[in-house]
C-alpha positions in Angstrom: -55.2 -74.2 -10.2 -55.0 -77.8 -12.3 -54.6 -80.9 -9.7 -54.6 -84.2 -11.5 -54.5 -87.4 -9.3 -54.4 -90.5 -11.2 -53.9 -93.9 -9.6 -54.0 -96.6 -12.9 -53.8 -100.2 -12.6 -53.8 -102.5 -15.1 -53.1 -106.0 -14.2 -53.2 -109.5 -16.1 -52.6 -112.1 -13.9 -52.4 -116.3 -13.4 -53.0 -117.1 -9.6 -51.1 -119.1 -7.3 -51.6 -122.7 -8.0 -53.2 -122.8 -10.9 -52.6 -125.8 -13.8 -52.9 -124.8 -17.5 -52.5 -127.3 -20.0 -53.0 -125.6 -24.2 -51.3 -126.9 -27.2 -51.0 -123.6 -28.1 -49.7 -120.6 -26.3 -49.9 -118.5 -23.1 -50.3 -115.3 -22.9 -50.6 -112.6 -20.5 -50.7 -109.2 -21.7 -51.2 -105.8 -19.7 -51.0 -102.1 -21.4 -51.7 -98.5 -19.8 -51.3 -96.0 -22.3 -52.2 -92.6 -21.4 -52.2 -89.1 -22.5 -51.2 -85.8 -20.1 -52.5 -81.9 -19.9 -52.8 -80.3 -17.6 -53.0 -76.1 -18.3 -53.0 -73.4 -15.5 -53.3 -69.4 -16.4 -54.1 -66.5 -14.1 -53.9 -62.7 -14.4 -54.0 -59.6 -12.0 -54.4 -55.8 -12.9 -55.0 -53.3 -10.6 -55.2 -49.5 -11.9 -55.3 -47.9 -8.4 -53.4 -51.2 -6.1 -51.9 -54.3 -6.5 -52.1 -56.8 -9.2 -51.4 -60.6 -8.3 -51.8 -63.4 -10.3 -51.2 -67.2 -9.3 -51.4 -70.4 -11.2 -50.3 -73.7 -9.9 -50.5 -77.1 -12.0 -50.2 -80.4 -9.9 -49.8 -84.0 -11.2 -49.5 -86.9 -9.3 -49.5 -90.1 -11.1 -49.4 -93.6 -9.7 -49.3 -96.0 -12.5 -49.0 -100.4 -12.0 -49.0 -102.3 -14.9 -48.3 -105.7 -14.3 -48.3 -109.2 -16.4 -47.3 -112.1 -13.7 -47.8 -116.0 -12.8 -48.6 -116.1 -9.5 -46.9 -119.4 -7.8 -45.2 -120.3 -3.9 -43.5 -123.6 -3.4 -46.1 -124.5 -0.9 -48.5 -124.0 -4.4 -47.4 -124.6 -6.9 -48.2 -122.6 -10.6 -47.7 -125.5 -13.6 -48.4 -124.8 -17.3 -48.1 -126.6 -20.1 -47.7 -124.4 -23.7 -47.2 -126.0 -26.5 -46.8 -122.8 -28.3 -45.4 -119.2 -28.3 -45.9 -117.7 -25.1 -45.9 -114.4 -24.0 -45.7 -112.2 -20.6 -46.0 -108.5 -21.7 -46.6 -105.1 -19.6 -46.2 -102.0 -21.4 -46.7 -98.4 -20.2 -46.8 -95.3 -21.8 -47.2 -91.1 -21.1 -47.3 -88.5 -23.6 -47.8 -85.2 -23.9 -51.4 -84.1 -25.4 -51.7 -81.6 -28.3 -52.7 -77.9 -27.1 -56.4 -77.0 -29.3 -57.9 -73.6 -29.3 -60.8 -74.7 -31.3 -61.4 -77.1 -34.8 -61.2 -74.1 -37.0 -58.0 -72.6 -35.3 -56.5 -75.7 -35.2 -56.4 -76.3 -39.0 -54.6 -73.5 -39.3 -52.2 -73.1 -36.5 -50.2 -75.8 -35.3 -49.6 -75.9 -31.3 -47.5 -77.9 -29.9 -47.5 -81.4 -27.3 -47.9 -80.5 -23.6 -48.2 -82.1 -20.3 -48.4 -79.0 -17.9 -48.6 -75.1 -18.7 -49.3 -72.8 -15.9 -48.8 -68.6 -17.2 -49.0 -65.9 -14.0 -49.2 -62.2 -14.3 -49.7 -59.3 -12.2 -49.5 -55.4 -13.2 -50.8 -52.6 -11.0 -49.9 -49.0 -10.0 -49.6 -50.0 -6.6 -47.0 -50.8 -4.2 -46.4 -54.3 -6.0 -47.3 -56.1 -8.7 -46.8 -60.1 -8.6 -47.0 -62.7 -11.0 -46.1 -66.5 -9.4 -46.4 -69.9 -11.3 -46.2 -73.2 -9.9 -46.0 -76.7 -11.7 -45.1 -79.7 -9.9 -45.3 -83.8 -10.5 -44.9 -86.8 -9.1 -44.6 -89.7 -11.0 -44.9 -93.2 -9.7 -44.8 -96.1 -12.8 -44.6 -99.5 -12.0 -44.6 -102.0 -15.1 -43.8 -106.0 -14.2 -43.9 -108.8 -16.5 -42.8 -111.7 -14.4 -42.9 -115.6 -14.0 -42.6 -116.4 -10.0 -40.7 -119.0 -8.2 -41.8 -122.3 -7.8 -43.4 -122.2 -11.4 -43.1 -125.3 -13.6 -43.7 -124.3 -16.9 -43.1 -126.9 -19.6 -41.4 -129.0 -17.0 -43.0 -132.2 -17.1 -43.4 -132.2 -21.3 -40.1 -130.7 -22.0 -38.6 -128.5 -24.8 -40.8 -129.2 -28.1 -40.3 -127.6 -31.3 -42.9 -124.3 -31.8 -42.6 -123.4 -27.7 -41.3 -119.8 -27.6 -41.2 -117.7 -24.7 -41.2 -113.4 -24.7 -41.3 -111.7 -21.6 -41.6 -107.9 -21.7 -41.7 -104.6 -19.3 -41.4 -101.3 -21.0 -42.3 -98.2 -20.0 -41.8 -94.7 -22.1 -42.8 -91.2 -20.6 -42.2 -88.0 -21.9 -42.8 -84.3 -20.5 -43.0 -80.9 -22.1 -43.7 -78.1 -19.2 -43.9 -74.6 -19.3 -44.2 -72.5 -16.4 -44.1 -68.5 -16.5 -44.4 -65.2 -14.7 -44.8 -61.8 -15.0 -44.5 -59.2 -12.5 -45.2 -55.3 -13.5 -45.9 -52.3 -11.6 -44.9 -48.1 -11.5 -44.8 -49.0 -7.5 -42.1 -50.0 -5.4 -42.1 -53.8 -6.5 -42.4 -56.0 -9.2 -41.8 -60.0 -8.7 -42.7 -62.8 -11.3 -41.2 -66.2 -9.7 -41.6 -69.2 -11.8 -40.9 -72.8 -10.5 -40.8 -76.4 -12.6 -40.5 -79.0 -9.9 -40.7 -83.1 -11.2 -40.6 -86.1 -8.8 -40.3 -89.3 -11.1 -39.9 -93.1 -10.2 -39.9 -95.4 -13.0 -39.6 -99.4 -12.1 -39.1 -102.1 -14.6 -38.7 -105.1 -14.4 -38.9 -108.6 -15.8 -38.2 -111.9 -14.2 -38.3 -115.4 -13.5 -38.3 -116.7 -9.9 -36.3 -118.4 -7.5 -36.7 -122.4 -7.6 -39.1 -121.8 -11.4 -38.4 -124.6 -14.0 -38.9 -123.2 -17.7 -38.0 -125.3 -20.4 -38.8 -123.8 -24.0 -38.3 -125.7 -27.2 -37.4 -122.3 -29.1 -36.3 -118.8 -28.2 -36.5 -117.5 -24.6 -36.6 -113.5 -24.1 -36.7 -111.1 -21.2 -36.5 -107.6 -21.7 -36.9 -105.0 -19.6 -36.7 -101.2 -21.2 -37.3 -97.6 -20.1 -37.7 -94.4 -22.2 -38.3 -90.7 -20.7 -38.1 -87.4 -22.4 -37.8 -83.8 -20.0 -38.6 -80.6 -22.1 -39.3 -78.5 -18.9 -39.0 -74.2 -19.1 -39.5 -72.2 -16.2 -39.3 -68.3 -16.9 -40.1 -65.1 -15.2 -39.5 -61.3 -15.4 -40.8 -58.1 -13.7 -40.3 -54.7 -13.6 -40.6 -51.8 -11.7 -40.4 -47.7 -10.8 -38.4 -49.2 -7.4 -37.6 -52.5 -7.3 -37.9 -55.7 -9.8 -37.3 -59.4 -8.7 -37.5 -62.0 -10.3 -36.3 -66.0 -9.6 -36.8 -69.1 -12.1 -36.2 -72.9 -11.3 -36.5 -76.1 -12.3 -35.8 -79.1 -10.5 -35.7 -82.5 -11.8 -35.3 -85.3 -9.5 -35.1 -89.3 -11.0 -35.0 -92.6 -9.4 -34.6 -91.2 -5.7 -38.0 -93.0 -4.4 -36.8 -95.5 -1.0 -37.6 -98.6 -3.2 -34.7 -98.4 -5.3 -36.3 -97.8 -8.6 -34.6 -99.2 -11.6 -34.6 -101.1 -15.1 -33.9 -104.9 -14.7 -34.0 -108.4 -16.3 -32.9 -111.1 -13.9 -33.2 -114.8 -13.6 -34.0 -115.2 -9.9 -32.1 -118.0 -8.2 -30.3 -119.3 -5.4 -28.6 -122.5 -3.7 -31.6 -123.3 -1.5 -33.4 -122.7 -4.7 -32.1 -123.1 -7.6 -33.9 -122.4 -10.9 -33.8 -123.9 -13.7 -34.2 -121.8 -17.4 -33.8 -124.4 -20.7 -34.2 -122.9 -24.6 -33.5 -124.7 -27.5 -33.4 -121.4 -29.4 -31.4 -118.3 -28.3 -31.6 -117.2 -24.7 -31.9 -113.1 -24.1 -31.6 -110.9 -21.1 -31.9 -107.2 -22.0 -32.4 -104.4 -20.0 -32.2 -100.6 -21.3 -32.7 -97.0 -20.1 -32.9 -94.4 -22.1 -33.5 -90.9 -21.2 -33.1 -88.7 -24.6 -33.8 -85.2 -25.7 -34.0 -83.6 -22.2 -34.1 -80.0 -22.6 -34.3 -77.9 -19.6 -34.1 -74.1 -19.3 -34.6 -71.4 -16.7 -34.5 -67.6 -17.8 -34.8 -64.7 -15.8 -35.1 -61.1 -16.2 -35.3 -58.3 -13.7 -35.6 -54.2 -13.9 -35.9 -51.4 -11.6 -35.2 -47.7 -11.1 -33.9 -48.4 -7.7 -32.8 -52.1 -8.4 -33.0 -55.0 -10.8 -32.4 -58.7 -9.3 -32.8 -61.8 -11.3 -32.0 -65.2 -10.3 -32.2 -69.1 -12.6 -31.1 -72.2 -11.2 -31.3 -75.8 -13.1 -31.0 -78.7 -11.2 -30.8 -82.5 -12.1 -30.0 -85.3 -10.1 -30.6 -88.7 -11.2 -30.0 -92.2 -10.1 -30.0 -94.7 -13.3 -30.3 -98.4 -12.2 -29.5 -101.0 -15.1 -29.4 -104.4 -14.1 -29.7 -107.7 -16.5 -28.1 -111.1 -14.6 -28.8 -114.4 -13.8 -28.5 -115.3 -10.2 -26.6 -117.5 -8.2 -26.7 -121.1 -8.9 -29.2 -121.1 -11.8 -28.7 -123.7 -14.7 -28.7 -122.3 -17.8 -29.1 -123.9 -21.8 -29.0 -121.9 -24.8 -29.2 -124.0 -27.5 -29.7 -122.1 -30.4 -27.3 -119.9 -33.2 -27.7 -117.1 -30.8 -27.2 -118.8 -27.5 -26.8 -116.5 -24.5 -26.6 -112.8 -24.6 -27.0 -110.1 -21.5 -27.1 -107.1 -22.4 -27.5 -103.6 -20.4 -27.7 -100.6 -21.5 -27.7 -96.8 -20.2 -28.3 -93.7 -22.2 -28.7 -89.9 -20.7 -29.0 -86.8 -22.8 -29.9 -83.7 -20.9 -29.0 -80.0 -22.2 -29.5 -77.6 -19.0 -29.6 -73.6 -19.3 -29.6 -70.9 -16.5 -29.7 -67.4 -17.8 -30.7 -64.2 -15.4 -30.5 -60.6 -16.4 -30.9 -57.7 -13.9 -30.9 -54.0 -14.7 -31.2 -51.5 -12.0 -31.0 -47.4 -12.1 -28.7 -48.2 -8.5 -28.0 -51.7 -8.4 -28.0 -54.8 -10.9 -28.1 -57.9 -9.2 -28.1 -61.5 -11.6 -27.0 -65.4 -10.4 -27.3 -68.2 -12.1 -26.4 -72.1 -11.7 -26.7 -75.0 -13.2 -26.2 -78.7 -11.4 -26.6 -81.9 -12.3 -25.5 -84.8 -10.2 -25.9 -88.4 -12.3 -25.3 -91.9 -10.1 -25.4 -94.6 -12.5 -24.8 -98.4 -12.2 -25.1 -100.7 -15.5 -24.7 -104.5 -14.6 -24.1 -107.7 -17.1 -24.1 -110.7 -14.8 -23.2 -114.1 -14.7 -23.5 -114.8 -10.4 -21.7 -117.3 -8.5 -22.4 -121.5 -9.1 -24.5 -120.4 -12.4 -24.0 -123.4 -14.8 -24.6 -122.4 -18.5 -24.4 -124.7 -21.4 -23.5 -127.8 -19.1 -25.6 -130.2 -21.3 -24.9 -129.2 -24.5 -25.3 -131.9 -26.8 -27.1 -130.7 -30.3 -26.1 -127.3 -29.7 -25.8 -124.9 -32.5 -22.1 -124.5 -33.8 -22.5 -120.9 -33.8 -24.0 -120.7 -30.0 -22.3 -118.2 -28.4 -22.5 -116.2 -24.7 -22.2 -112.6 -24.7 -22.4 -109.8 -21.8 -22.2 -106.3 -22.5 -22.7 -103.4 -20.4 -22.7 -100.4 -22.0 -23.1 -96.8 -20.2 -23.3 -93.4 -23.0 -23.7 -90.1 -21.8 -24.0 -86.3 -22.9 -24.4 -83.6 -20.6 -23.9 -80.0 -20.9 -24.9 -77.3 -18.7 -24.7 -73.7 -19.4 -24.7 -70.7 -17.1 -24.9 -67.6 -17.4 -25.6 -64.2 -16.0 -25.6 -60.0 -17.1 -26.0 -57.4 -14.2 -26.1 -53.4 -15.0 -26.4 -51.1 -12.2 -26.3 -47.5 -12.1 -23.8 -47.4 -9.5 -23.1 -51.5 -9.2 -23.5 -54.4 -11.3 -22.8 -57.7 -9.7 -23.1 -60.9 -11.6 -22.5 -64.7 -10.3 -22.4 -67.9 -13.0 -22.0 -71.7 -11.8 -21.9 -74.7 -13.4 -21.8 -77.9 -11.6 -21.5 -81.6 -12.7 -21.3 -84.9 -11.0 -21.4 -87.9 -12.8 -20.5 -91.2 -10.9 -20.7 -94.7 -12.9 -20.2 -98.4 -12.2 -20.2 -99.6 -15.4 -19.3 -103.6 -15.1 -19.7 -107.0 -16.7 -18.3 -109.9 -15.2 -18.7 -114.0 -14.7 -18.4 -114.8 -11.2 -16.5 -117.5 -9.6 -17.6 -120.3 -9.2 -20.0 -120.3 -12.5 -19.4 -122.5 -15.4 -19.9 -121.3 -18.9 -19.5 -123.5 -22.3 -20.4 -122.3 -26.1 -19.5 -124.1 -29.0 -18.7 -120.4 -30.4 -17.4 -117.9 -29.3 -17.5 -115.8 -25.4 -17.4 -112.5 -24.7 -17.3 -109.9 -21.6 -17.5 -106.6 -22.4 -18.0 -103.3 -20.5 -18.3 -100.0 -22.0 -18.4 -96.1 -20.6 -18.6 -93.4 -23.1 -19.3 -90.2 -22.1 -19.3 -86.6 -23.6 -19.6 -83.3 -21.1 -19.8 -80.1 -21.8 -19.7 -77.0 -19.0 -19.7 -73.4 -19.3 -20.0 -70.3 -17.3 -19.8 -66.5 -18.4 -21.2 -63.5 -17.6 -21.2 -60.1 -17.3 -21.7 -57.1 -15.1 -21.1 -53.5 -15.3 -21.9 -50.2 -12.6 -21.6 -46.5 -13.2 -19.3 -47.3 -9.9 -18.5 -50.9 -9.0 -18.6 -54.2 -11.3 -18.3 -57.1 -10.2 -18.3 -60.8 -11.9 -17.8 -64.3 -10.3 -18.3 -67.5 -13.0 -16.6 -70.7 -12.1 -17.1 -74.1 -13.9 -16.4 -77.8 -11.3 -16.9 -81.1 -12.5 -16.4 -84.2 -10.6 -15.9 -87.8 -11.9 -15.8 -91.1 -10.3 -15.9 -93.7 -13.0 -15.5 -97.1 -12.9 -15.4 -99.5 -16.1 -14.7 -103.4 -15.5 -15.1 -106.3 -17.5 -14.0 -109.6 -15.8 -13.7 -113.6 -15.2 -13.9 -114.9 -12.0 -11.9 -112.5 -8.7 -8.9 -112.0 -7.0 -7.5 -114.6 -5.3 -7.1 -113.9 -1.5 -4.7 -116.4 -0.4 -1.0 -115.0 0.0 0.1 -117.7 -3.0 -1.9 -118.1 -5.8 -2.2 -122.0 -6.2 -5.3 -124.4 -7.6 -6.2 -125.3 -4.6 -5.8 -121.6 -2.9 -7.8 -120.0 -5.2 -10.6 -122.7 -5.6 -13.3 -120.9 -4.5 -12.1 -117.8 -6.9 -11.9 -119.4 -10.2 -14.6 -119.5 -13.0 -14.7 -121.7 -16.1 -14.9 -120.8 -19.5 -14.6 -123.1 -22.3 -15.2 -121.6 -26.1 -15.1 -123.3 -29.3 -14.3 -120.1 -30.4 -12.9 -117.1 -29.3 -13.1 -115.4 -25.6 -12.7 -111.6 -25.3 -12.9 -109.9 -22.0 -12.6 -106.0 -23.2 -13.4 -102.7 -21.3 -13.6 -99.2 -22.6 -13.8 -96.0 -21.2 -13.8 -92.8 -22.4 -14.3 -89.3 -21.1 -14.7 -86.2 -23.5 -15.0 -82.9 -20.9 -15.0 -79.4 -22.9 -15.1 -76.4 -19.8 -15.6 -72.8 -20.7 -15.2 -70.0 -18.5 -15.5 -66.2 -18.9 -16.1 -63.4 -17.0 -16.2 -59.8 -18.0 -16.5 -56.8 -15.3 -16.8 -52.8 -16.0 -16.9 -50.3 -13.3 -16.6 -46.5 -13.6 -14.5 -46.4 -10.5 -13.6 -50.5 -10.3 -14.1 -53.4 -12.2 -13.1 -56.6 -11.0 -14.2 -60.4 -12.4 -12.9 -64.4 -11.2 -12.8 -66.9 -13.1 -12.5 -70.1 -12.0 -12.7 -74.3 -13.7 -11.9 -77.6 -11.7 -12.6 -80.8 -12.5 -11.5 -84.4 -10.8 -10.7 -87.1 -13.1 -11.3 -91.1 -13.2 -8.8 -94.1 -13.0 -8.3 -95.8 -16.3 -10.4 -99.0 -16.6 -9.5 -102.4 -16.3 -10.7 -105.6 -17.9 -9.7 -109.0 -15.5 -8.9 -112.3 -15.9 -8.8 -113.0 -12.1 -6.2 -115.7 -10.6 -6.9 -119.3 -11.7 -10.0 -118.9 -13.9 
């Protein structure tokens, strides 16, 4: 067995209270980058018994990286930068290069792994069995963040040279490899092979409720995530009597009881209202992007008596994306750019099941593939926020902009043969989920001038494929089930202000329900979805005395979007 535990903290910090006066800049930077490899291999053989073999890879990773001002209103943090500042927390996770040794390395090229863990067993016994194991959990935590109560530049003002850059990214990437081997002239061979991930990723960066920042140039907080899944689970075993054999990998993302997610917020409230100033451009950005996921079970079972193989993929992911600016914050963006919040969602996963059983009596072969995505991609503008409400010397050009985009491509594959000497007896699903809340929106109440132009928009693009198919055959009986369901629940909204509650819609009905917008430009409010689903299904049955196969494909589809101009705004 491989069992890694690594708990990583890396943490660059100003304390509660604190005064900092420097004609140049702050900066606060925190990185954690680190390199994954675990490898696992075991092997049984038995001439005159059984043969067993057993690997298991374990990784549990807890990793903080954090760049913060400490302040409280009770203690106030005040600095004083006369240059460009910077908050940065960066993370990163990659897979290490396999090495057999200097001199077989310049020759042969292996490729990047985290995790490998490789089971066999043979014997002549009653049973052979081969049984890999590779599990992790993942826990990253990156923060670059400015906390409430902080006065930074507020007593000197926005100068000329002050810049601000706050940053949280985090990238991680996997390639795992579990497989078994089960084979015996006994009564039983087995190889069962299982890739099981557990991974949180939090992101975050922010400026705190009741925090005065006033910057003379640009002000930027970005928050952005990147992971990458290559996972392969596969097993096969054979036998005089019996061969079984089951492969599965499981990939669960985001379901931790904190509520992981990727945000950049502006923190603020009535009670405390906070105040962010640039002269320069004003940026919010928060991404997640999870690209190149490759995941693949594959099984294969023989026996005289009976062959039974079994492969399952399953995904299920919750995707957070959240950049805003909170109730009742004031707002100036003085520059060309002037205020842009942006979030952004991108999934790519390619899932395969594929199990094979041969038999002399009976072939036996499922397979299934699931994957359930939640996702929720915010561009925010919250109640009472005020942006641009001073803006003399503003740039003729300054502009605000929200866009929450949401792109995804999925495809899952299933698949399945079964031949038995007297029955075959396949079963194929595919399964795929996908719910999205994909909105941008000003919020009553808020007040928003540019001297350019406005714009609101919310965008959903996705791209699914699902397909099931199989086949089974029996010197007697075959039998084939394959069915294909796929459920949407989309939601794509790009708005001003709400609906008006009040039974007439009048000014001074819908008060409380109007926002302002006032462009020297243009103002577009524009939302876009679009859904792209290609389902293939196929089953093919043979019997000597009866064949028989179902086929079966569903799929629920989603509301055409809307983009709103509420009553009175």
């Amino acid at each position: 067995a491989a069992v890694q535990v690594l708990l990583v903290k890396s943490e660059a910090t100003i304390g509660e209270g604190v005064s900092i006066v420097a004609s140049g800049g702050v900066r606060l930077l925190a990185s954690n980058p680190m390199g994954l490899q675990s490898i696992a291999a075991a092997g049984g053989l038995s001439l005159s018994g059984s043969g067993i073999g057993a690997a298991i890879v374990v990784n549990y990773v807890d990793a903080d990286t954090i760049a913060r001002i400490r302040s409280s209103f009770a203690n106030p943090t005040v600095i004083e930068a006369g240059g460009a500042s910077a908050l940065h927390a960066d993370f990163s996770l990659i897979p290490l290069p396999l090495s057999i040794s200097p001199e077989a390395d310049a020759i042969i090229t292996l490729p990047d792994v985290t995790s490998v863990a490789l089971a066999g067993g043979a014997g002549t016994g009653s049973a052979a069995i081969g049984g890999s194991l590779l599990g992790d959990v993942v826990n990253v935590t990156t923060h670059a963040g400015i906390r409430g109560a902080v006065r930074f530049n507020a007593a000197s003002g926005p100068v000329a040279g002050q810049s601000l850059s706050m940053r949280a990214t985090s990238s991680t990437r996997f390639v795992e490899v579990a497989g078994a081997l089960g084979l015996t002239t006994g009564s039983a061979g087995v190889g069962f092979a299982l890739v099981l991930g557990i991974h949180n990723v939090d992101t975050l960066a922010s400026i705190g409720h009741g925090a005065t920042v006033r910057i003379g140039g640009d002000v930027s907080l970005t928050a952005a995530a990147e992971e990458s899944f290559v996972q392969v689970a596969a097993g096969a075993a054979a036998s005089t009597s019996a061969g079984v054999t089951g492969s599965f990998v499981v990939l669960l993302i985001n379901q931790g009881p904190s509520g992981p997610g990727t945000r950049a917020l502006i923190l603020s409230s009535q009670a405390t209202p906070t105040t962010v100033i640039a002269g320069g451009s004003l940026a919010l950005a928060a991404s997640d992007e999870v690209t190149d996921s490759i995941l693949v079970a594959g099984s294969v079972a023989v026996g005289s008596s009976a062959g039974v193989g079994v492969a399952s993929v399953v995904v299920v992911r919750t995707g957070v994306v959240d950049a805003g600016i909170a109730p009742y914050a004031v707002i100036g963006a003085a520059g060309a750019g002037g205020l842009s919040i942006t979030a952004g969602q991108l999934a790519e996963f390619d899932a395969t099941a594929v199990a094979g059983a041969v038999g002399g009596t009976a072939g036996v072969a499922g397979s299934a593939t699931v994957a359930v995505h939640h996702h929720t991609t915010h561009a925010r503008i919250e109640r009472g926020v005020e942006v641009n409400g001073e803006n003399f010397g503003a740039h003729a050009l300054q502009g605000v902009a929200l866009a929450a985009t949401d792109r995804m491509t999925t495809a899952g594959r299933a698949g399945q043969v079964a031949i038995g000497g007297t029955a075959g007896v396949g079963a194929g699903v595919d399964v795929q989920v996908i719910t999205k809340d994909v909105r941008a929106w000003i919020a009553p109440g808020a007040a928003v001038a540019a001297n350019g132009n406005v714009t609101v928009d919310a965008t959903s693009i996705d791209r699914v494929v699902s397909i099931s198919a199989g086949g089974s055959a029996g010197g007697t009986v075959g039998v084939g089930v394959n069915a294909s369901v796929s459920v949407f629940s989309l939601t794509t909204r790009a708005s001003v202000g709400e609906v008006c509650a009040a039974g007439t819609a009048t000014e001074a009905a819908c008060a409380s329900s109007r926002a302002t917008v006032v462009a020297g430009g243009s103002v577009r409010i524009a939302a876009l979805g679009e859904l792209e689903a290609d389902v293939i299904v196929g089953t093919l049955a043979i019997g000597g005395t009866a064949g028989g196969g179902l086929r079966a494909a569903g799929a629920v589809l989603p509301p055409t979007p809307p983009s709103l101009i509420w009553d009175k705004s």
